[in-house]
N, C-alpha and C positions, 0 to 999 in steps of 0.2 A: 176302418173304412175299407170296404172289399177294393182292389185294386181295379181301375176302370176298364172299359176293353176297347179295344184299337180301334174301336169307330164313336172313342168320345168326340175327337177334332178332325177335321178334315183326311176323311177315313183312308187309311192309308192301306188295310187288308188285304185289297189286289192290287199289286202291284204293275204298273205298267211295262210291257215290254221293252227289253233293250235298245235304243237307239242306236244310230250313229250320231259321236260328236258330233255337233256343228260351228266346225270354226268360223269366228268373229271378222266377218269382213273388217277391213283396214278403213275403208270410208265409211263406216254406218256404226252409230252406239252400239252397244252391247246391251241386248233387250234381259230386261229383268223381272223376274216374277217377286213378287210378294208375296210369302204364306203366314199369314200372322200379322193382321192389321190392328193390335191391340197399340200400346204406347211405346213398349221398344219397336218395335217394328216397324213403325210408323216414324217413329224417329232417324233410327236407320237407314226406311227407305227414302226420307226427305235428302240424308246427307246423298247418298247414292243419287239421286234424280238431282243433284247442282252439279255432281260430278263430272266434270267434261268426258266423252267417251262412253257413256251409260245412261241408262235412262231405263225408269220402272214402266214398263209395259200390259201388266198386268198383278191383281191381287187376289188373295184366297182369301176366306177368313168365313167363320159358321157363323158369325152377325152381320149382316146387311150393314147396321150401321155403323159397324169398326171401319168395313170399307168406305163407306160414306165420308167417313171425319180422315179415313188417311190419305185418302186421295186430295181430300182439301189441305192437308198438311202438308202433302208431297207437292203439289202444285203439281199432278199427276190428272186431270180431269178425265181425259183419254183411255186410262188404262183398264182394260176387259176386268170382268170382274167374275169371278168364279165361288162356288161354296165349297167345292169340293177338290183337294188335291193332285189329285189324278186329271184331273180335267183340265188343270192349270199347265203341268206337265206334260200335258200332250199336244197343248199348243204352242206358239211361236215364241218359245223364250229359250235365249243363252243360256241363262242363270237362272238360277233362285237365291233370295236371302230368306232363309227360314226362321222364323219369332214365335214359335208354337208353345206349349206347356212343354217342361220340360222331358217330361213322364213319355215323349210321343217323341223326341229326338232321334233315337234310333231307326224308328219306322221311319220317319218322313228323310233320314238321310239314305236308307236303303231305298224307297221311291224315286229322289232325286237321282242317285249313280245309277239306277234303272235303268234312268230316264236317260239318263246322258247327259246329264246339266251341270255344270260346274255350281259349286253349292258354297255359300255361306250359312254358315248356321250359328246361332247363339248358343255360351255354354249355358248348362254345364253338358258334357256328352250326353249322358245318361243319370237316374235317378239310384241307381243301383249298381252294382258288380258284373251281373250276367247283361246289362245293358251295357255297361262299359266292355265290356270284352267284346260285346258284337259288332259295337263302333270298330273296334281294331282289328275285327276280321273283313268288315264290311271296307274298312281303308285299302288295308293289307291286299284286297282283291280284286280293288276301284280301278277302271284304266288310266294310268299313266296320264294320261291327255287333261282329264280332270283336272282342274281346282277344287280343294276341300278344304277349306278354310272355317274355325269356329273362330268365336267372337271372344279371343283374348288380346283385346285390345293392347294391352302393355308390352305384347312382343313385338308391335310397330309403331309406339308412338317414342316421337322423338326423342322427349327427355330420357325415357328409358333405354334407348339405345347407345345414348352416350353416355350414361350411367354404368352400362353392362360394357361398352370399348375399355371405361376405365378400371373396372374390375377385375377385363380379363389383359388388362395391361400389368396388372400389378400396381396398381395406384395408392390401394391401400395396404398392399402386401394380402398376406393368407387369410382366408376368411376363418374367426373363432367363431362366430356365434351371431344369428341370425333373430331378429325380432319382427311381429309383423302385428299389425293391427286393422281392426275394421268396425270400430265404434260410432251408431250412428241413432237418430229418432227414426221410428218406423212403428212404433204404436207405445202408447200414452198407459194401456192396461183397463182403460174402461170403454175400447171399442165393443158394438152389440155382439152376441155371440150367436150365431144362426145355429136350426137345428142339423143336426149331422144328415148328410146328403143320402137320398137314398133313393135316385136316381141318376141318367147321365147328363142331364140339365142342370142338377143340384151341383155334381160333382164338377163339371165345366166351370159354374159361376163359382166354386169355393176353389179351383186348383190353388191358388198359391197360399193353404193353408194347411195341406195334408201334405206332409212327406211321400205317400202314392204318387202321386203328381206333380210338387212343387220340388222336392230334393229338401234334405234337412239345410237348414240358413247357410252348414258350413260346406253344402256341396252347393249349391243355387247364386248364393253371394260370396263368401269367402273364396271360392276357389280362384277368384280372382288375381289375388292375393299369394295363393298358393302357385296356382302357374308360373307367376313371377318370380317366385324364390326357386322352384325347381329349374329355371330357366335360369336362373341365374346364377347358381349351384353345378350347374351341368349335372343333374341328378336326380334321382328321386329318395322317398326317406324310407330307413328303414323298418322302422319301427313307431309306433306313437301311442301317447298317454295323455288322456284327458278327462276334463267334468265340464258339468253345463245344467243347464235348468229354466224354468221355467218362474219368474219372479213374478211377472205381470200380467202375460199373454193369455187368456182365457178359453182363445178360439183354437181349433185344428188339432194339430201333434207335433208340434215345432218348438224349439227351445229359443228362449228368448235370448239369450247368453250364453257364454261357452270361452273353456280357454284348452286348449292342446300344447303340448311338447313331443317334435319330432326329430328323432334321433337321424340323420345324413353319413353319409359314407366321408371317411376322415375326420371322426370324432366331433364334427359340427353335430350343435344342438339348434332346434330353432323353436322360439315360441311364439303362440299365434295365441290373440284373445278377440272375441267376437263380441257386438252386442247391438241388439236392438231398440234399446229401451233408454238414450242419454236423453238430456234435455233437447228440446227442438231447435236450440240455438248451439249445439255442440256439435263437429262431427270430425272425427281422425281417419283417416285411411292411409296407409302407410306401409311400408318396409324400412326396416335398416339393417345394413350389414356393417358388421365391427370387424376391423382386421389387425394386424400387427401394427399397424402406424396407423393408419386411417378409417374415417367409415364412412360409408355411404347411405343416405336415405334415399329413397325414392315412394313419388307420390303420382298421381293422375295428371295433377297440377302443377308439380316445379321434379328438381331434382337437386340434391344439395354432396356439398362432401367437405370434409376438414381433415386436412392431414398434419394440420399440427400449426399452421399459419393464421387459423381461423376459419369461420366459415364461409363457403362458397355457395351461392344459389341462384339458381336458371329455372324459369317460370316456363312454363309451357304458351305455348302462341295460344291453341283450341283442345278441344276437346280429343284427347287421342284415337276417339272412335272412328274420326275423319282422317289420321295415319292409318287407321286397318282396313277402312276401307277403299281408299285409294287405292293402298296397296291389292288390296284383290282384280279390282276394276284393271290395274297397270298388269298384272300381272294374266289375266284374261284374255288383254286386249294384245299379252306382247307373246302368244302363245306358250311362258314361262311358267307352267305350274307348280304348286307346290300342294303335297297332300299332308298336312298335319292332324289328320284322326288319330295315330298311334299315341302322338305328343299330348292330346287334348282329351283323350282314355284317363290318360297315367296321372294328367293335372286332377281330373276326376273322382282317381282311384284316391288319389291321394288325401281328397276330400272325405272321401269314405271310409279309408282308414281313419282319419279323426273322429267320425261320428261312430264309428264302432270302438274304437276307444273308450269315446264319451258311453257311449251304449253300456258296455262292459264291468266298466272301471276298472281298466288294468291295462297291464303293458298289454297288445297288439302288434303282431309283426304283417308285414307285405304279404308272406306268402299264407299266414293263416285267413288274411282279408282273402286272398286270389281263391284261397281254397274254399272259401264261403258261398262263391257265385257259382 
């Protein structure tokens, strides 16, 4: 599938002129744009528009009717509605939360810091290497005053922060050895198979089933997974080995399943196994860490630990999507930014060194990935 060109979605090509920030009055919400009124997005922007302090103001999106169903989802009636990116951007909003294909990440975040807008964006960074690197230079160069926040929800939802206090208390003493999983239904194997796209309409309506656009499973969905354990590692891996395949899946160029081993600084190993294809009544998503006395799991929905008394477990209140986004919202509103592009690259890369693993079959090191892009 030829690689799409930067004006499949809400064309981001010309870039708008540098702004000056505009800081968030102390009495009025913090106005927010929507770019990407598909179902994240839209989700997203619903948690965001309950949020006290914020409110979505406006949405992008190249179907009429994505905006149409998110504004009804947002309980957003009001909010301007735009087809085209730039146009959103140059009007009256604080922010943006960006929900795009993923393959368009990097443009629409270089638009956004343009623009002077403090940005939410969904992972994964980039679909690629030389995308991930440009995320890190595009952070690396963003004003200071920004917020750049992507959508790794796990580094502020609650269970996982008292999961990761206990960790880095010494709770279960040293970490040996790291396990993650991501087993889940997402096609049965005898969905229809459309012909291969061979324009930018075709390639729009199939993005999440070409790695061009979608990111292979384990950079798009797992890296979820992976952010958490590198966050919770304080590290990134050095090395990784993996396989994967295709059992069911008929459409696109994505692997249906997939497992990796990556090698962490201080002899930690971790293994990760992915899959798209369980019963529709099955689904695992998970981390656990094993340490000298203890181990910890961590999940979406609880967070658990034993260190020898039995097991411990704490359920999550909601969905931690509404810990990350608060926190951006608080953090907007309290002129405290924080810019984690660099962090949300390397969760990325990290992904990507698995898929060239799997690609290869063979050990893969960080800098031969780095030297790829």
């Amino acid at each position: 599938m030829p690689h799409p060109t930067r004006r499949t979605v809400l064309s981001a090509a010309t870039l708008v002129p540098a702004q000056a920030v505009r800081s968030s009055a102390q009495n009025s919400a913090i106005r927010v744009g929507l770019v990407g009124a598909g179902g994240r997005g839209s989700y997203i922007g619903r948690i965001l528009n309950s949020t006290p302090g914020a409110r979505v103001t406006a949405v992008a999106d190249v179907v009429p009717a994505n905006i149409a169903k998110a504004k009804e989802r947002m309980a957003a009636p009001d909010a301007r509605e735009y087809s085209d990116l730039r146009d959103l951007l140059a009007g009256n909003v604080d922010a943006v939360m960006i929900a795009t294909p993923c393959h368009l990440h990097p443009d629409h975040l270089e638009a956004a810091i343009r623009a002077g807008k403090h940005v939410y964006i969904e992972k994964p960074a980039a679909v690629d290497v030389a995308g991930a690197k440009r995320v890190m230079r595009l952070a690396d160069a963003a004003d200071r005053k920004l917020n750049i926040s992507f959508g790794f929800q796990q580094r502020y939802g609650g269970v996982y922060v008292k999961a990761k206090k206990m960790l880095e208390a010494g709770g279960i003493g040293a970490v040996r050895e790291v396990h993650g999983e991501f087993l889940k239904y997402a096609l049965s194997g005898d969905e229809p198979v459309p012909p291969k796209p061979t324009n930018e309409k075709e390639r729009l309506e199939q993005w999440k089933l070409w790695r061009a656009t979608f990111g292979e499973v384990i950079v798009e969905t797992y890296v979820h997974n992976l952010d958490a354990i590198n966050w919770f590692l304080n590290a990134r891996p050095l090395r990784a080995i993996g396989t994967g395949g295709r059992t069911v899946e008929k459409r696109g160029d994505l692997l249906d399943h997939l497992s990796v081993t990556y090698d962490y600084p201080g002899e930690v190993q971790m293994t990760f196994a992915g899959s798209q294809m369980t019963p529709r009544y099955f689904r695992s998503n998970k981390e656990r860490y094993i340490g000298s006395h203890g181990v910890i799991e961590t999940a979406r929905e609880y967070w658990s630990y034993n260190t020898g008394q039995g097991p411990v477990l704490e359920k999550s209140e909601r969905d931690i999507s509404h810990d990350a986004i608060e926190a951006f919202v608080s953090r907007v509103a309290s002129g405290k930014p924080e810019n984690t592009g660099v962090r949300a690259a390397e969760s990325t890369l990290t992904a990507l060194l698995g898929q060239m693993a799997i690609d290869t079959r063979r050990l893969v090191t960080w800098e031969e990935l780095m030297a790829s892009g």
